[in-house]
C-alpha positions in Angstrom: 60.1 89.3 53.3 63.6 89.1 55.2 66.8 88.6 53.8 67.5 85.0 52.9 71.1 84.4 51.9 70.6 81.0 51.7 68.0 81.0 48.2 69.8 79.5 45.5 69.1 82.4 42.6 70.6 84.6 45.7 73.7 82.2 46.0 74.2 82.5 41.9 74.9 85.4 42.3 77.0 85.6 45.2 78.9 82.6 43.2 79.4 85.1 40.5 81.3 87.5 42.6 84.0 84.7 43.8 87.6 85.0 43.2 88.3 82.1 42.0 92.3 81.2 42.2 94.7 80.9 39.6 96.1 78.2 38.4 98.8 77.7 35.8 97.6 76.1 33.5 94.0 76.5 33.7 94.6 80.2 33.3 97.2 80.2 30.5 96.3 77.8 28.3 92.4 77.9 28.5 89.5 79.9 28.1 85.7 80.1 29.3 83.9 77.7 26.7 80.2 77.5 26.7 77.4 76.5 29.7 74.9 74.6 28.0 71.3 74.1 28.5 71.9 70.6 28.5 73.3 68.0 30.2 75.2 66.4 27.0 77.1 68.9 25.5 78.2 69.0 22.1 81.9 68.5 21.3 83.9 70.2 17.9 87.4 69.0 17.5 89.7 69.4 14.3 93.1 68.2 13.2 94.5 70.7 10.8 94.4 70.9 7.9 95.8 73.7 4.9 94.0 73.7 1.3 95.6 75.5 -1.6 93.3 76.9 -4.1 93.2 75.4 -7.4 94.9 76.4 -10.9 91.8 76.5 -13.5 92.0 77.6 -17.1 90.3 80.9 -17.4 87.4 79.5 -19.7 86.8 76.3 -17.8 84.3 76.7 -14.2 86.0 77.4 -10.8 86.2 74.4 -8.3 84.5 73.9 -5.2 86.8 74.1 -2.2 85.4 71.7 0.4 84.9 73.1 3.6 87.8 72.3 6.6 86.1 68.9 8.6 86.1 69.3 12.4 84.9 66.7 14.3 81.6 66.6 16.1 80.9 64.5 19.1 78.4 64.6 21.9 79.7 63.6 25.4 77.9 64.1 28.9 80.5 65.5 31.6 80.1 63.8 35.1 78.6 65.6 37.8 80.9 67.1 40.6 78.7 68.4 43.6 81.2 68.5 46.5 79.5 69.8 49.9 79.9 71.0 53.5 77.6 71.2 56.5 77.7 73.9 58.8 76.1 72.8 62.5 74.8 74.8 65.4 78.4 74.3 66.8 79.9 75.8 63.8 77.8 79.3 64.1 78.3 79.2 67.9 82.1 79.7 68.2 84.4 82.0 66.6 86.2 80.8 63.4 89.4 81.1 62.2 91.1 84.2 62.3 87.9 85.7 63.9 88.2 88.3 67.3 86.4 85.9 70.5 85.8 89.4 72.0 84.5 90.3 69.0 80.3 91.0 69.2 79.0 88.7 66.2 76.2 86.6 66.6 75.4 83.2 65.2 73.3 84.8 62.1 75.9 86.9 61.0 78.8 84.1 61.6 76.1 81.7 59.5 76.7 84.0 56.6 80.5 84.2 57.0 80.5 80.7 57.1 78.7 79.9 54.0 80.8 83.1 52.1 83.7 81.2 53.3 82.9 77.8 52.5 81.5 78.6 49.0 85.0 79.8 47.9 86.5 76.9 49.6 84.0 74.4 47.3 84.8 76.5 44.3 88.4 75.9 44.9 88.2 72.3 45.0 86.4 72.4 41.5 88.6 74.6 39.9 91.9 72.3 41.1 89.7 69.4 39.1 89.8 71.5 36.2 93.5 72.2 36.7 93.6 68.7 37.0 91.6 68.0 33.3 93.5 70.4 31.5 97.0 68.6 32.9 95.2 65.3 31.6 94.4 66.4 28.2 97.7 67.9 27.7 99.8 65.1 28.6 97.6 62.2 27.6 94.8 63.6 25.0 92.3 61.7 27.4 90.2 63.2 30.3 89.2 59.9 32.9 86.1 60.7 35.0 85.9 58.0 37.9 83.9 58.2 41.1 81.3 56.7 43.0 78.6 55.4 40.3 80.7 57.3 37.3 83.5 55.5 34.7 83.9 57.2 31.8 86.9 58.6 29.3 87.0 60.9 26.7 89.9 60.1 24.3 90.7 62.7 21.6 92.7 60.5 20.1 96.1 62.7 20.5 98.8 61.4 19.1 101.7 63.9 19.6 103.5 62.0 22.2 106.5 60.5 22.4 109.2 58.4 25.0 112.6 59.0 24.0 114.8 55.9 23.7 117.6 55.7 26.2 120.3 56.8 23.7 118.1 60.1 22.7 117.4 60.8 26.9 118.8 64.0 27.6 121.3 62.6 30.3 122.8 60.8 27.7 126.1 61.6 26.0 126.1 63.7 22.9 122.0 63.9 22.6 121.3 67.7 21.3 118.1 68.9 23.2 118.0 71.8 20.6 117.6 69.4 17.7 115.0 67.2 19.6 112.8 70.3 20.1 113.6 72.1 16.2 111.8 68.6 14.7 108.8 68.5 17.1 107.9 71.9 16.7 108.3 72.0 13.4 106.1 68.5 12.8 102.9 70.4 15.0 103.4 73.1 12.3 103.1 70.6 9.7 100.4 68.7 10.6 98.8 71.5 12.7 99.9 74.9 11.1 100.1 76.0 14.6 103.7 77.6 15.8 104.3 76.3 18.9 105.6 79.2 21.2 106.0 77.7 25.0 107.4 75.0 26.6 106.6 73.7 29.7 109.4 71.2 31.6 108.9 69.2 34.9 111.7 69.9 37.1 113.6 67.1 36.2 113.2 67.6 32.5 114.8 71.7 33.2 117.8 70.1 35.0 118.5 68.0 32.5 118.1 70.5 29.7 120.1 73.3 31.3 123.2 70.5 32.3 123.1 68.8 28.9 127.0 69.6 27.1 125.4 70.6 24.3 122.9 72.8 25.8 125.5 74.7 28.1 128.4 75.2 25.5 125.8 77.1 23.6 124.1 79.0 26.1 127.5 80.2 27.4 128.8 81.3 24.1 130.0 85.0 24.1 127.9 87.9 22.8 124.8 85.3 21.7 121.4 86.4 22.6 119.5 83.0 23.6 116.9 84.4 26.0 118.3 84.9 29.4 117.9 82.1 31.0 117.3 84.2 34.1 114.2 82.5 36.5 111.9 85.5 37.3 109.1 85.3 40.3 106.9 82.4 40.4 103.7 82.8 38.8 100.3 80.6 40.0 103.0 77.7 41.0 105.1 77.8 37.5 108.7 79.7 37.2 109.2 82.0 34.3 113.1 80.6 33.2 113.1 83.1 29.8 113.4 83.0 26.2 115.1 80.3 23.9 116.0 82.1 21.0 117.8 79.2 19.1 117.5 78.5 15.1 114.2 77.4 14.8 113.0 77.5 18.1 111.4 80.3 19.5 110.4 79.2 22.6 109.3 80.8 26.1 110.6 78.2 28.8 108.5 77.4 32.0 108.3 75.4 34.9 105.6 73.9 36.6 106.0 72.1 40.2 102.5 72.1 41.1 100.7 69.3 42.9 97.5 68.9 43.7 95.8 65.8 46.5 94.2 62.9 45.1 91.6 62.9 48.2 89.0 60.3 46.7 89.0 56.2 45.8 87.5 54.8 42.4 84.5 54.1 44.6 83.7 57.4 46.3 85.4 56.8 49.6 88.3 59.0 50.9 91.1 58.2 51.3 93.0 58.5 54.7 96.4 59.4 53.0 95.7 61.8 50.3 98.4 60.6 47.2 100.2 63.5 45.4 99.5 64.1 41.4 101.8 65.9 39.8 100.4 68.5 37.0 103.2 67.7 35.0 104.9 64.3 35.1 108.5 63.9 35.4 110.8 63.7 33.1 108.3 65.5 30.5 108.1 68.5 28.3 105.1 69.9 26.9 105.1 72.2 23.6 102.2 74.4 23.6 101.0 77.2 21.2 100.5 81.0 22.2 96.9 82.3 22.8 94.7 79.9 24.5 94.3 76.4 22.5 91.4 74.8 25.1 88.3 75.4 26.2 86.5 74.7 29.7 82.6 74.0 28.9 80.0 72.7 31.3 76.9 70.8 31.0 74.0 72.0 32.8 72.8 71.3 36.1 69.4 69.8 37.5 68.3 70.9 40.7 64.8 70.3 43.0 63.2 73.6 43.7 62.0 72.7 47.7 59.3 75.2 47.2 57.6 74.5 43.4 58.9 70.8 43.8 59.8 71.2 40.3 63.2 70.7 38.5 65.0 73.9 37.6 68.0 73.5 35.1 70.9 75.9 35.2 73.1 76.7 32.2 75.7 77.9 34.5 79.7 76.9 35.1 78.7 76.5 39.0 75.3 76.1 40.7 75.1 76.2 44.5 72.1 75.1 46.4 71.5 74.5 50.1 69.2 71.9 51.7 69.1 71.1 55.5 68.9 67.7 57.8 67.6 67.3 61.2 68.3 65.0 64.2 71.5 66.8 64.0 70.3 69.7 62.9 72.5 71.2 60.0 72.6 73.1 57.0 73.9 71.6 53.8 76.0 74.0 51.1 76.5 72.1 47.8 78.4 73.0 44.9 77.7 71.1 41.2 79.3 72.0 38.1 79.6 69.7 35.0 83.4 70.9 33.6 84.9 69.0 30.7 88.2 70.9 29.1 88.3 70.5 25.2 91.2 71.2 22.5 90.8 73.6 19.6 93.1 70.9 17.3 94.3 67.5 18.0 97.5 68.3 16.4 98.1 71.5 17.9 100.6 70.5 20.6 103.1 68.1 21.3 104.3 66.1 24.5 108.0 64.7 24.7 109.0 62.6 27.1 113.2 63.2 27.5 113.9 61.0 30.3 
């Protein structure tokens, strides 16, 4: 039997050996969760809690320490299956960046193609995943809305708050430093989770680093408080440095990112793609070290076109091809189920300073 780069076991695998880009906050904050067999996938979530053990009289019986209650939910992630057709046109010219004299003939461009577009669909799902992660962050809620699909999963997060006008950071005599000390220390207390990073929207940096407070102390002589010195740009966030400040111990970051909301509520695109911004304005987010969420993925249900059976794929993407006729073209699709999920409810905390 010839080659067929086109079978979908054959395109799992090439799937496998995509690069997929990284992204800020996808890549720092979570990890690789599970790929279930099943569609609904099974959801733990805790909100910390510390137990001491008990004092007991040496000739009375111990006591039974209950076990630490997490949450368990069962929740069935929407399907993404974003696609692209490649048409006898598309094999017949040279593509971008590709030599005309060059001798390559429509099978071999057919394959570039597909390698080509495969890692462009992959991109688009991992920017939706950026995209979760930045929802569950700033609003302990992931909404899933497209054509045929409404559905929210609320973790009921309640570490969020608005500042008043009088505690904004552009206002007079507001200390930043103290703002951040209690926050931190009330996700320790709830949580037992240090919180070790902060990430600022733009405007949220300015105003930190131009607050009176903030600046007489960062310019005091022979204190250490963690160069604020902005190193290279890292997957779209700036590296600013290291607070060192009593209580806080906090590396400070920036994140400008954008991504485009392509898509309507009802499936259609939209002409002028509208900007949403990974972190809002006027927001900072305190987040833990180590990785605190989790990316897991439902399985996927596809038609086998020669058993005409349904074959179900535990996998984070699944990549089939069909064709149409009268044009003639072949189909690449790309499905994944990806839902992002926190370790603790109380582990982080989300202040809004202006």
């Amino acid at each position: 039997m010839a080659y067929d780069p086109f079978a979908t076991r054959k395109l799992i695998k090439t799937q496998q050996a995509i690069h997929q880009p990284r992204t800020f906050l996808r890549d720092t904050f979570t990890r690789m969760g599970e790929a279930f067999e099943t569609e609904l996938i099974e959801i733990h979530t805790r909100k910390g809690r510390r137990v001491t053990a008990p004092y007991v009289n040496e000739l009375l019986p111990g006591k039974v320490v209950r076990r630490l209650g997490f949450v368990k939910d069962y929740y069935k992630p929407a399907l993404v299956k974003p696609l692209r057709p490649t048409t006898t046109i598309d094999i017949e010219k040279a593509g971008f960046g590709e030599n005309v004299y060059g001798a390559i003939s429509p099978a071999e461009r057919a394959e570039r193609i597909l390698t080509e577009d495969q890692a462009d669909l992959d991109d688009s799902i991992t920017r939706l995943e950026e995209k979760q992660i930045s929802q569950l962050i700033y609003t302990g809620k992931i909404t899933q809305i497209g054509e045929g699909v409404k559905q929210e999963l609320d973790f009921n997060f309640t570490n969020k708050e608005v500042l008043s006008s009088s505690e904004r950071w552009s206002s007079a005599g507001v200390n930043p430093f103290k703002q951040l000390v209690a926050r931190k220390a009330l996700v320790q207390q709830k949580s037992g989770v240090n919180v070790a990073r902060a990430v600022f929207a733009q405007d949220a940096m300015d105003a930190f680093l131009s607050n009176e407070i903030v600046m007489n102390y960062l310019n005091k002589i022979n204190l250490t408080v963690g160069k604020i010195d902005p190193a290279d740009e890292i997957d779209g966030a700036t590296y600013v440095g290291r607070l060192n400040y009593p209580g806080l111990g906090l590396d400070l970051w920036v994140y400008n990112e954008i991504i485009d909301e392509d898509w309507n509520e009802d499936g259609t695109q939209k002409e002028n793609p509208e900007p949403f911004k990974l972190v809002p304005d006027g927001t900072v987010a305190l987040l833990p070290s180590g990785q605190p969420f989790s990316r897991h993925y439902g399985a996927v249900k596809i038609l086998n076109p020669n058993t005409k059976k349904f074959e179900v794929y535990a996998l984070p993407r699944v990549p089939r091809i069909f064709v149409k006729e009268e044009p003639d073209m072949r189909v690449l699709q790309l499905l994944s189920r990806p839902i992002v999920v926190p370790d603790d409810v109380d582990g982080w905390y989300v202040l809004t300073v202006l």
